[in-house]
VEXPAVEX-89852 format. One record per residue (C-alpha): residue in three letters; x, y, z. Coordinates in steps of 0.5 Angstrom, whole numbers, padded with zeros to 4 digits, always signed. Each point is the difference from the previous one (the first is absolute). Example, Ala and Ser with C-alpha at 12.3 -4.5 7.8 and 13.67 -1.06 7.14 Angstrom:
<sites>
Ala+0025-0009+0016
Ser+0002+0007-0002
</sites>
This chain:
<sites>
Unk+0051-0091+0097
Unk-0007+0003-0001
Unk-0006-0005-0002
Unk-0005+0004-0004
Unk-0005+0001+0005
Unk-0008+0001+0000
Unk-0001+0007+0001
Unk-0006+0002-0003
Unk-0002-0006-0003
Unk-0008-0002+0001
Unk-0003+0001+0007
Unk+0004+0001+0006
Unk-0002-0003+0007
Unk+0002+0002+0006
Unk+0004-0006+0002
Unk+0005+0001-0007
Unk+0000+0008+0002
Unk+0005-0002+0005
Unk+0005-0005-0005
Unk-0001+0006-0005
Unk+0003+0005+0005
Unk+0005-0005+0001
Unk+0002+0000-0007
Unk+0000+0007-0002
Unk+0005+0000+0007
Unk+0004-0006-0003
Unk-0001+0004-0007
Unk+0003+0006+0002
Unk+0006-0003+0004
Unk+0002-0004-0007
Unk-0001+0007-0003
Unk+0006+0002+0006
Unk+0004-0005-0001
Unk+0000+0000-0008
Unk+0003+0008+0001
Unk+0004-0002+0005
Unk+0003-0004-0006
Unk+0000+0005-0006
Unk-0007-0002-0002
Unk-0004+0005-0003
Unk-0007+0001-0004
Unk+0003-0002-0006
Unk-0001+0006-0003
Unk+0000-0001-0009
Unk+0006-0006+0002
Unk-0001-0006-0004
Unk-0001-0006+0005
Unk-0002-0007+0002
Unk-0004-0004+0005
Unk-0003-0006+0001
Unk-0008-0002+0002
Unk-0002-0007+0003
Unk-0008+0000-0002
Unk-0001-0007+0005
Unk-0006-0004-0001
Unk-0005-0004+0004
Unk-0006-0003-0004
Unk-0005-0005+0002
Unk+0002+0001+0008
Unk-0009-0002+0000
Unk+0001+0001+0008
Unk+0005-0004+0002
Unk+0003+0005+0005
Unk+0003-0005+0004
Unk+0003-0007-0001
Unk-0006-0004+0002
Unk-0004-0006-0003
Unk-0007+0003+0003
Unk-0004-0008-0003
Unk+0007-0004+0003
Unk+0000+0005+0007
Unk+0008+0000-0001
Unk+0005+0005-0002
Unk+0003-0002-0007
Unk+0005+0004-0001
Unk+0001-0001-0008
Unk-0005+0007-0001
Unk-0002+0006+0003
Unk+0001+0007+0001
Unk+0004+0001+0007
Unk+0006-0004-0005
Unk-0001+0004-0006
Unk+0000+0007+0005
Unk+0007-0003+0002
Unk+0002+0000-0008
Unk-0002+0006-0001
Unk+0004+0003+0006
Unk+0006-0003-0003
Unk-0001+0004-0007
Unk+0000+0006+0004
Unk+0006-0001+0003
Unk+0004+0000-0007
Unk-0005+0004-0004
Unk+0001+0008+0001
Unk-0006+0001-0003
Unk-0006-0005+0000
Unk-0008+0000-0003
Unk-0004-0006+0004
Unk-0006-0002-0004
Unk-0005-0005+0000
Unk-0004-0003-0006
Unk-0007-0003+0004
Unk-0004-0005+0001
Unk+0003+0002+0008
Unk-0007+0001+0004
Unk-0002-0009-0001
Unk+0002-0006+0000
Unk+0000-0002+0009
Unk-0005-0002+0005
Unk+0003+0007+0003
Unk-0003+0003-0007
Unk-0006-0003+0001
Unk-0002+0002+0007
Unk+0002+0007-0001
Unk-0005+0000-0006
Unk-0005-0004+0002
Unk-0001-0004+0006
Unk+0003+0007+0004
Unk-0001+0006-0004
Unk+0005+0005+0001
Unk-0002+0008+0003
Unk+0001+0005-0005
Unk+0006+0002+0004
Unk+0003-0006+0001
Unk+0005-0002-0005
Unk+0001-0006-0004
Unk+0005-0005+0004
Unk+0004-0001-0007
Unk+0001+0008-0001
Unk+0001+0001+0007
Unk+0007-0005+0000
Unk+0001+0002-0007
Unk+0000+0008+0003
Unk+0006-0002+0004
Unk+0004+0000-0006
Unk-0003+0006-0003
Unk-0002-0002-0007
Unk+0000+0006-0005
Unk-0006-0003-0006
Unk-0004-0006+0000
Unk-0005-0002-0005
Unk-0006-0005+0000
Unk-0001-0007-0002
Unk-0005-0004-0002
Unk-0001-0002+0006
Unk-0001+0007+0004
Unk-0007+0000-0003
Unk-0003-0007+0003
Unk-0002+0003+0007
Unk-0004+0005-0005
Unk+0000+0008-0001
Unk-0001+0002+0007
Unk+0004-0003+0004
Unk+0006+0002-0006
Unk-0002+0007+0001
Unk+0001+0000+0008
Unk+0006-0004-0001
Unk+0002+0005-0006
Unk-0002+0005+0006
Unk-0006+0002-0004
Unk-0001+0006-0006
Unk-0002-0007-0004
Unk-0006+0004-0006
Unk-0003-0007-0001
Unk-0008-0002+0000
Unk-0001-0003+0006
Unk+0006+0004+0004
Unk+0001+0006+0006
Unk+0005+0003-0004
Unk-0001+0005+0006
Unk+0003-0005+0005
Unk+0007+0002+0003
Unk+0003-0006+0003
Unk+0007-0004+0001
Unk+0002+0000-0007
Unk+0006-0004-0001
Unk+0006+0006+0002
Unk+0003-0001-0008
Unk-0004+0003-0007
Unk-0002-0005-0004
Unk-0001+0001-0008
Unk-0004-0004-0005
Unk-0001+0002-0006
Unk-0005-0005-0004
Unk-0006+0000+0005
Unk-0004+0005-0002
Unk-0007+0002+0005
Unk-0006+0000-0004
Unk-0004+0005+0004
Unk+0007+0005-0001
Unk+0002-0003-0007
Unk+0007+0001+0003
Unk+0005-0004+0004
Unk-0003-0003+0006
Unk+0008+0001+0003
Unk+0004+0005-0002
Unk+0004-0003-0006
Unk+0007+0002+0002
Unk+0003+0004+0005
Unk+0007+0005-0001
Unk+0003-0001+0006
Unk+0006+0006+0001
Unk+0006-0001+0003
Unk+0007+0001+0001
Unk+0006-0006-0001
Unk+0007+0000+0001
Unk+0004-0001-0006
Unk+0008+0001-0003
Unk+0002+0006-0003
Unk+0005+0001-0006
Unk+0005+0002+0004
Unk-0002-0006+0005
Unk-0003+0004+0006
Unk-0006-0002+0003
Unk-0006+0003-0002
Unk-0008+0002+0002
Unk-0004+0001-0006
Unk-0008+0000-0001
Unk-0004-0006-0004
Unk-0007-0001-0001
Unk-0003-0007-0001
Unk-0005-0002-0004
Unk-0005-0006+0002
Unk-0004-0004-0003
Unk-0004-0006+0002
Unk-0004-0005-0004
Unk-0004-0006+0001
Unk-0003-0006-0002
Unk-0007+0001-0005
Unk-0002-0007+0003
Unk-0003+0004+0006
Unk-0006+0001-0004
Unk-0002-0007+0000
Unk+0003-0003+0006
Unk-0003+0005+0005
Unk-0006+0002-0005
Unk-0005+0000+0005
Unk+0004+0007+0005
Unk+0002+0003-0008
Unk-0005+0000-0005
Unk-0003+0005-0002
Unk+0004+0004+0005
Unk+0008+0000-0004
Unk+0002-0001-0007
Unk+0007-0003-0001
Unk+0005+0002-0006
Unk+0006-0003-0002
Unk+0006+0002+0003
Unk+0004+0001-0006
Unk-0006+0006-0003
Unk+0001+0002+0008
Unk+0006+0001+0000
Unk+0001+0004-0007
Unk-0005+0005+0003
Unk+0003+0001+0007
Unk+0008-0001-0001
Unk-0001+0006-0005
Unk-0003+0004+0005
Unk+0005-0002+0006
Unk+0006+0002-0004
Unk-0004+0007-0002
Unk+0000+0001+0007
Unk+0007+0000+0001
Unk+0001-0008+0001
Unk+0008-0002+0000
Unk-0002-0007-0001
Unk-0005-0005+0001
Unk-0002-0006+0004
Unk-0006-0005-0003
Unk-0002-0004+0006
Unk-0005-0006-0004
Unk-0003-0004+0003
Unk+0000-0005-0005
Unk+0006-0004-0003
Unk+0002-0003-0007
Unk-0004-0003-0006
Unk+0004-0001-0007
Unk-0009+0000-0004
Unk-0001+0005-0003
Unk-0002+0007+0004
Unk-0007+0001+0001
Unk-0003+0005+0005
Unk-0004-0005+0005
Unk+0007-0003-0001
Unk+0002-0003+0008
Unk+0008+0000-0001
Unk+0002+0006-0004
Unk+0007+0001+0001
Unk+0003-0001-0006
Unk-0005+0005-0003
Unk+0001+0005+0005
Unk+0008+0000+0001
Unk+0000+0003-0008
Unk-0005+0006+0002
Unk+0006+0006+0000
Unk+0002+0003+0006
Unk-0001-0005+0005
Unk+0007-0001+0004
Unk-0001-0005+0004
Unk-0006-0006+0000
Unk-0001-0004+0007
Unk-0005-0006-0002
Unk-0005-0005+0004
Unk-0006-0004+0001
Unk+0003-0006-0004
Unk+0004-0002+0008
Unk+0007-0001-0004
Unk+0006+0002-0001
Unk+0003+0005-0005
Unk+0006+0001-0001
Unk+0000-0008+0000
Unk+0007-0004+0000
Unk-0002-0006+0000
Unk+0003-0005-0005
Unk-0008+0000-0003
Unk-0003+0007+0002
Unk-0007+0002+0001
Unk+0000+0004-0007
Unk+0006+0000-0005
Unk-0005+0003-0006
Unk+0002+0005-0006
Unk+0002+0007+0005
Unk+0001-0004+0006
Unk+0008+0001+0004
Unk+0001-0004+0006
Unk+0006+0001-0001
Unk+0000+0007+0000
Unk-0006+0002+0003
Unk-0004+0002-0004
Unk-0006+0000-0005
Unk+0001+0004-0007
Unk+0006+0003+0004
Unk-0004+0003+0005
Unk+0002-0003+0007
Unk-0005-0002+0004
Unk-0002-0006+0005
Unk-0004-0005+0003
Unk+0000-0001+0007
Unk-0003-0008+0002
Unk-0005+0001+0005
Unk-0003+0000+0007
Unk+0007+0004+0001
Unk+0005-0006-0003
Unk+0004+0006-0003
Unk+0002+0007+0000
Unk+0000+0003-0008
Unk+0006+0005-0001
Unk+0001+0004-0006
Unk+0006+0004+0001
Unk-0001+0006-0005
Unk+0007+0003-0002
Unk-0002+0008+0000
Unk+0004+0006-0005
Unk-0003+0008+0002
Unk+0002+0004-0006
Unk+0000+0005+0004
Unk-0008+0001+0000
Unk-0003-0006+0000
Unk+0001-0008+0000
Unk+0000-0004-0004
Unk+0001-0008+0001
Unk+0006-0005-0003
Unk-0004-0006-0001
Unk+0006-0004-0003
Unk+0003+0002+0007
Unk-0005-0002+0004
Unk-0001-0006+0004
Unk-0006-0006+0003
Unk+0000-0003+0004
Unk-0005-0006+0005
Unk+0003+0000+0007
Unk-0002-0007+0004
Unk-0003-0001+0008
Unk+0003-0007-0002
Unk+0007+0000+0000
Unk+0003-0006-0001
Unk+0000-0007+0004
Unk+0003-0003+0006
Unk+0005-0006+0000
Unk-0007-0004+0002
Unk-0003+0003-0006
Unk-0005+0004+0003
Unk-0002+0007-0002
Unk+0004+0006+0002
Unk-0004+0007+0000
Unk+0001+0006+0003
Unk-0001+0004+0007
Unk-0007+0002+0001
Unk+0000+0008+0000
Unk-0002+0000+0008
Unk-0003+0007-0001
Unk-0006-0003-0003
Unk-0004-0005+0003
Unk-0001+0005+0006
Unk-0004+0004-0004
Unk-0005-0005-0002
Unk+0000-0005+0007
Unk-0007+0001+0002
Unk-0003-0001-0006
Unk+0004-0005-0002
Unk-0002-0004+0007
Unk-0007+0002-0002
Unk-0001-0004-0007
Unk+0004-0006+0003
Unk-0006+0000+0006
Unk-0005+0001-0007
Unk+0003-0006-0004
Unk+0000-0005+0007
Unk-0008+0000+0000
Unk-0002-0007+0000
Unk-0005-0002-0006
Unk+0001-0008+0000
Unk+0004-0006+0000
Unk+0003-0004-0005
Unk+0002-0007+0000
Unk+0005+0000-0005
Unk+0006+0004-0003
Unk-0003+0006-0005
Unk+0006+0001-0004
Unk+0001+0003-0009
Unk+0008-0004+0000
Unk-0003-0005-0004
Unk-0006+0003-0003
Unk+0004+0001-0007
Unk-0001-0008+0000
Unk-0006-0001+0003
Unk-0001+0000+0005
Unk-0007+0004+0003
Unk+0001+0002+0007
Unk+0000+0007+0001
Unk-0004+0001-0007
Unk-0006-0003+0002
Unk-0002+0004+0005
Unk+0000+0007-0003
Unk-0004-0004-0006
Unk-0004-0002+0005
Unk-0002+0006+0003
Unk+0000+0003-0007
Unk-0006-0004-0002
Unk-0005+0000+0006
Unk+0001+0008+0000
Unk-0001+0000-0008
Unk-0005-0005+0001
Unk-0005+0003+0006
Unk+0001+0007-0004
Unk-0002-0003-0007
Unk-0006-0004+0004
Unk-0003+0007+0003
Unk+0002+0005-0005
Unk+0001-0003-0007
Unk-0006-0004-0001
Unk+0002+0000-0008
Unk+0006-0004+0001
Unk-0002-0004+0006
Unk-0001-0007-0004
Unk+0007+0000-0002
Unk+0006-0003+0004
Unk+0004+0004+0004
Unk+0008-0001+0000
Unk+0006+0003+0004
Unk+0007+0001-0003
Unk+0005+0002+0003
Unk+0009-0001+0001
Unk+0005+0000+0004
Unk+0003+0006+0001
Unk+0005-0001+0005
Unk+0004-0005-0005
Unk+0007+0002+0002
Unk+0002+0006-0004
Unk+0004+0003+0005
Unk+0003-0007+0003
Unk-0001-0005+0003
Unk-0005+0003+0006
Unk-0004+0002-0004
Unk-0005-0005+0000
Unk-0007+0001+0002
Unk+0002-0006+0007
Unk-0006+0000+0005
Unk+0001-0006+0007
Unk-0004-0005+0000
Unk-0004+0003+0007
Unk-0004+0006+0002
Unk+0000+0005-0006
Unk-0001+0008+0001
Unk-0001+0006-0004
Unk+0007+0000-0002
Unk-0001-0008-0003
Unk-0006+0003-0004
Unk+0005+0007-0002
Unk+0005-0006-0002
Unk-0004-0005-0005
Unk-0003+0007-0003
Unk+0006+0005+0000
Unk-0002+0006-0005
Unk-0006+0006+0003
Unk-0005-0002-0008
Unk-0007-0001+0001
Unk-0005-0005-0001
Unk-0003+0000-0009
Unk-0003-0005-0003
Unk+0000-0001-0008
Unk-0005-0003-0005
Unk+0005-0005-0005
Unk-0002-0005-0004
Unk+0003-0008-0001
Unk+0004+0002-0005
Unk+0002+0006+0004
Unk+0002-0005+0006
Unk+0005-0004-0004
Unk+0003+0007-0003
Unk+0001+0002+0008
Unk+0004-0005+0002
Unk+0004-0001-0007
Unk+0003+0007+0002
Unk+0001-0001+0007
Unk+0004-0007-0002
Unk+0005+0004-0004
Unk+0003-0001+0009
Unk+0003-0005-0003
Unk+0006-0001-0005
Unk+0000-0005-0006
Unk+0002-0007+0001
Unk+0004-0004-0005
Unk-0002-0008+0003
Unk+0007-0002-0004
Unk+0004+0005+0003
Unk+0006-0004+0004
Unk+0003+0008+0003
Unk-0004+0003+0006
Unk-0006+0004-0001
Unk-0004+0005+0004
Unk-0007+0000-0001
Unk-0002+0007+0004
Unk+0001+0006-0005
Unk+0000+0007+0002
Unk-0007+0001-0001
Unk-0002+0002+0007
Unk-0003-0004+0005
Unk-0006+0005+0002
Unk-0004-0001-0007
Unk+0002-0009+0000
Unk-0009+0000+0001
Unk-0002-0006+0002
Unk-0007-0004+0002
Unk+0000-0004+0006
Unk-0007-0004+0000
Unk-0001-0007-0002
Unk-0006+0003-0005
Unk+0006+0002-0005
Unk+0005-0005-0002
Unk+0007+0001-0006
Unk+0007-0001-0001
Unk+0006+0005-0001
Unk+0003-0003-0007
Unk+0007+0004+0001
Unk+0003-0003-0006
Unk-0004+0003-0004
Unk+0000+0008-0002
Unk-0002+0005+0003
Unk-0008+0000-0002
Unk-0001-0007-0001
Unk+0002-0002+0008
Unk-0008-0002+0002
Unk-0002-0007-0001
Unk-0006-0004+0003
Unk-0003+0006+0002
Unk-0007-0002+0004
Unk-0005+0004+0005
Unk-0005-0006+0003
Unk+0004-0006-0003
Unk-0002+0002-0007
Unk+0004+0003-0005
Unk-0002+0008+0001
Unk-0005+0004-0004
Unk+0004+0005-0004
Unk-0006+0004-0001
Unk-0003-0002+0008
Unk+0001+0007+0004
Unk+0003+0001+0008
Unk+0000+0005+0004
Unk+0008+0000+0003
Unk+0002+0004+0007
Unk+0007+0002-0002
Unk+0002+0007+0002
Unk+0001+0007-0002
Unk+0006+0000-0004
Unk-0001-0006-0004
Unk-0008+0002-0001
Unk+0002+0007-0003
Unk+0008+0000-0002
Unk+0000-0008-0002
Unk+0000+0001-0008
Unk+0007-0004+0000
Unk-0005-0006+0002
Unk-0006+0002-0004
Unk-0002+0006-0003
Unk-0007+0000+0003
Unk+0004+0001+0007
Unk+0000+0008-0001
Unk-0006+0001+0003
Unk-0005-0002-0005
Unk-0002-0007+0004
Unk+0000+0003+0006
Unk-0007-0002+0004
Unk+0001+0002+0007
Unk+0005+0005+0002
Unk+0000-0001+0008
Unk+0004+0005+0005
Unk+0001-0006+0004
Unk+0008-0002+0001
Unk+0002-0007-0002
Unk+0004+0000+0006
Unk-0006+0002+0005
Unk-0004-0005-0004
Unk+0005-0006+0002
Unk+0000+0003+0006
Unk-0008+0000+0001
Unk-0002-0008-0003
Unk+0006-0003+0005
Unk-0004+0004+0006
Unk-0005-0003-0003
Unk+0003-0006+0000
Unk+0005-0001+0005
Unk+0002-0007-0001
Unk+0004-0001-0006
Unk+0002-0007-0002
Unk+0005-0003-0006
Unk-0006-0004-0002
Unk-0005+0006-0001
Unk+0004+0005-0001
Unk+0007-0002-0003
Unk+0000-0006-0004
Unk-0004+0002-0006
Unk+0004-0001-0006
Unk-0003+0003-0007
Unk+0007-0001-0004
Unk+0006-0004+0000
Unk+0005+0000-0006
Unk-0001-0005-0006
Unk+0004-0007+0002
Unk+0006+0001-0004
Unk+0007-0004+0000
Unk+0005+0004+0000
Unk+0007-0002-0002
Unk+0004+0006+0004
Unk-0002+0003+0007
Unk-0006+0005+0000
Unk+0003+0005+0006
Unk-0003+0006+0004
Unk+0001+0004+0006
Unk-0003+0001+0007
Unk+0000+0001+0007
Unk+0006-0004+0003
Unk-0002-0006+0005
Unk-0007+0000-0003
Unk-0001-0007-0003
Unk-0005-0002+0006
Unk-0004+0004-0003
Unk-0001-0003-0007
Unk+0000-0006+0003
Unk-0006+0003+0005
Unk-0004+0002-0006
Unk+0001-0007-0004
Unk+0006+0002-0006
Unk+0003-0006+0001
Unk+0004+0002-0007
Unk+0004+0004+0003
Unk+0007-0001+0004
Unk+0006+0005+0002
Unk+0005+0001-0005
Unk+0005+0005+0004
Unk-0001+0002+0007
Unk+0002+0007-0003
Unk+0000+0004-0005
Unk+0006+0003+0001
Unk-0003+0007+0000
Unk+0000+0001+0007
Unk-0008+0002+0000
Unk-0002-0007+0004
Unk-0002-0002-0007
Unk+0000-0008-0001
Unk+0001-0003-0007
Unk-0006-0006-0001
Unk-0001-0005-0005
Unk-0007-0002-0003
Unk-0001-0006-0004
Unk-0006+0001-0005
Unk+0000-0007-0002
Unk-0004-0002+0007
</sites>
């Protein structure tokens, strides 16, 4: 068998030389042995042969199985078990292309401390390249996320050549030991793509000939890449006035052109987005069902929304117009979204023909698939995922040492449990903290900085954005004890800064009616189970948590009609009454689903400070934090309604405690287990309390 190797792909390092002349080696004997056989070049003969493109996407920095906040491997992510997938595809595909689809250089405390806390050298390559360079990746390309450490530290990253304001395009560095291709985000000192907008990568592939003799023919293979345009707004502060960003369809209709003029056989799209059925638009953050109709695309692996395609669940994640789960494909071209943080390895295994001078792609015999690290469960229940590839962790021990020394430095103590497992129903106390932190670091700047709105008050939302998505350890869960650097990285999980906005009362309420779409609509007579939390994700579930604003959730109304009693100092709120509020980059500049002013416009203070490294900051400042202080201000509660049937959802298993700590008196458990094997429990809340 003969993998498509990376020869001339990118920038070679010294290190890969060494792999490189292994494979041209490995090359030449599979060359051998296919004459031995009877194979040839294939000459005008017709023939067939199959391309496994495999996917890893949304990896952000989980190389290894390991919970950086907890200080404990977890073996339900990371890449040392994807890598363990994608040896056993090799082992049953002849020919295989390894791709990944970005948002890959963040996400861990590892990230961080390679970023910020203890930059890198120039030569010195990135953890989650180095472990991805024993795999050996042929393409990449960059997600939202590669840009939240800002334009210079991508171009060393990237390895330099970066034409960009602000940037040494002449820095030569590390780089990532694979090409990388984005299409749509154009540098405006070049008016030219920032990255190349695709990459042809020449290789030779085993296939069948007519006459059903192995055979060695040339391929070319187009690239292209394709992320998200919300990266303008999120990081505003490392990209305006620097990049501009078109949509990838537009991207797409002018570059898949040129790749097949170039000799392209077929062509991978790597979109670091995913599907959304609105109608297009070029700022669309989601754009797959548009981009899979742009002719000469073969092949499209998709990301940035962490589920799964193709999905076969008895209710998939996306079952609109031009989506096959079944067949794998969206508007008849295969395709696949691999999860996240290396859950999953998405294959496409595209059944090729050779004409006799070129190949073209059978779509209709093609096959997507999602390989999973979780592989069932044991006679206990317990999950069972696969081996960690034992090759990886070496590459990367003493960085990984290094960052769990960085996340154990003490910087407070705290007097009782700070965990999200109950903040969908109430309770505040990992919440408040970060809302705390928000409005001192607002307040004290507006008082020395911004005279002008130095009489209004200053408030502070924020969410939960550990809200058991990925499971039910995936709640922000901080002992009671002494709290360190990686307690703080867990109550705020996400590298944003600090921005504050100017809204009004009437604002205010339309805020917090967005963020109450977290909930489903109750029907008080109904006698058959309910659950309250909808698909609307945890991390934009804004709330208050200060004893100055007071209101009701009303989840029997509909969605717009849910805030009731809304009151800031014990009096109804002034619709026309200004705020200043902290919040963070994302929602200030990409919030137009919760206003539309948060697209910038209301943007007073645009801080370089990470949410994160202020939390940090006031609890050092602070060191001793207390429920009563710091846990128990509860802004909201839900409206008091009877229900006839139970009103259910689902969290951390073994956590009624918690509930319990935080006053929620109305909550009791429903089934110890959800029965989805994701240490997940199944509660009750009674809305009548």
């Amino acid at each position: 068998m003969m993998r498509l190797s990376s020869f001339g792909a990118g920038r070679p390092q010294a290190a890969r030389r060494s792999r490189q002349a292994l494979a041209v080696l490995a090359a030449l004997a599979a060359a051998a042995m296919l004459t031995a056989c009877g194979g040839g070049s294939g000459g005008d003969k017709s023939a067939t042969a199959t391309l496994a493109v495999l996917e890893t996407t949304d990896l952000h920095f989980n190389i290894r199985s390991y919970d950086y906040f907890k200080l404990a491997d977890d073996p339900s992510y990371g890449f040392e078990r994807t890598a363990t997938l994608i040896r056993k595809a090799r082992s049953e595909f002849a020919n295989t292309l390894l791709v990944d689809n970005g948002d890959t250089i963040q996400g861990t405390a590892l990230a961080d401390y390679e970023a910020q806390v203890a930059p890198i050298a120039c030569e010195q390559q990135l953890s989650m390249y180095k472990a991805m360079g024993v795999l050996q990746f042929d393409a990449g390309t960059l997600g939202n996320h590669e840009f939240n450490y800002g334009l210079p530290f991508l171009n060393q990253v990237l390895g330099g050549g970066l034409k960009v304001d602000g940037v040494d395009a002449s820095k030569k560095c590390a780089g990532p030991g694979f090409p990388m291709a984005l299409a749509n985000v154009i540098s405006t000192q070049t008016n030219a793509p920032l990255v190349a907008p695709y990459v042809v990568l020449n290789r030779e592939i085993t296939g069948v000939d007519s006459d059903g003799k192995a055979t060695r023919l040339p391929i070319k293979i187009g690239v292209i890449g394709f992320t998200t345009p919300g990266i303008m707004g999120w990081d505003k502060r490392h990209l305006e006035g620097k990049v501009r960003v078109t949509g990838a369809v537009e991207a797409a209709q002018k570059y898949v052109p040129e790749l097949r003029s170039k000799g392209a056989d077929i062509v991978v799209a790597l979109l670091h987005g995913g599907l959304d059925a609105s109608e297009y638009r070029t700022d669309m953050e989601n754009p797959g069902l548009y981009l899979s109709k742009v002719a000469g695309i073969d092949a499209m692996v998709m990301g940035h929304q962490h589920s799964v395609f193709p999905d076969t669940a008895d209710k998939p994640a996306f079952s609109m117009a031009g989506v096959d789960n079944k067949a794998g494909t969206i508007n008849g071209v295969p395709a696949v979204m691999a999860s996240s943080w290396g859950k999953a390895l998405g294959v496409v295994a595209l059944s090729l023909r050779w004409d006799g001078k070129a190949w073209s792609v059978d779509k209709a015999k093609s096959k997507s698939e999602l390989r999973n690290t979780a592989t069932g469960k044991d006679a206990a229940g317990k999950a069972i995922y696969v081996a960690v590839d034992g090759s990886i962790a070496p590459v990367v021990e003493g960085q990984h040492q290094a960052a769990i020394r960085y996340v154990k430095t003490p910087v407070g103590q705290t007097d009782f449990r700070m965990g999200t497992q109950f903040a969908d129903v109430g309770d505040p106390g990992a919440i408040q903290i970060v809302n705390q932190a928000q409005q001192d670091y607002v307040q004290r700047y507006v008082a020395a900085n911004l005279p002008q709105y130095a009489q209004l008050p200053v408030l502070s939302v924020s969410a939960p954005f550990k809200s058991g998505f990925q499971g039910g350890a995936d709640y922000t869960d901080v002992a009671a004890g002494p709290l360190a650097i990686s307690s703080a990285a867990d109550l705020y999980l996400y590298p944003n800064t600090v921005y504050a906005v100017k809204v009004t009362g009437a604002q205010v309420k339309s805020w917090l009616e967005a963020a109450a779409q977290r909930f489903n609509r109750i029907d008080p007579a109904a006698t058959a189970d309910q659950w309250l939390i909808s698909s609307f994700p945890g991390y934009n579930f804004d709330m208050f948590t200060t004893a100055d604003v007071q209101y009701q959730i009303d989840v029997t109304q509909p969605v717009g009609s849910r805030i009731v009693g809304l009151q800031y100092k014990g009096q109804p709120i002034n619709t026309a009454q200004e705020f200043v509020i902290a919040t963070n980059n994302y929602r200030a500049t990409s919030g137009k689903g919760f206003l539309p002013e948060l697209d910038g416009r209301s943007t007073i203070y645009a801080s370089p400070d990470a949410n994160r490294d202020v939390v940090i900051a006031y609890i050092k400042a602070h060191p001793q934090i207390t429920r009563a202080a710091n846990g128990a201000a509860q802004s909201w509660r839900f409206a008091k309604t009877p229900t006839a049937g139970k009103v259910l959802f689902t969290s951390a298993a073994n956590a009624l405690s918690v509930a319990q700590a935080a006053g929620l008196a109305n909550i009791s458990v429903d089934k110890a287990d959800d029965g989805t094997g994701t240490q997940r429990a199944v509660y009750r809340i009674d809305l009548g309390q």
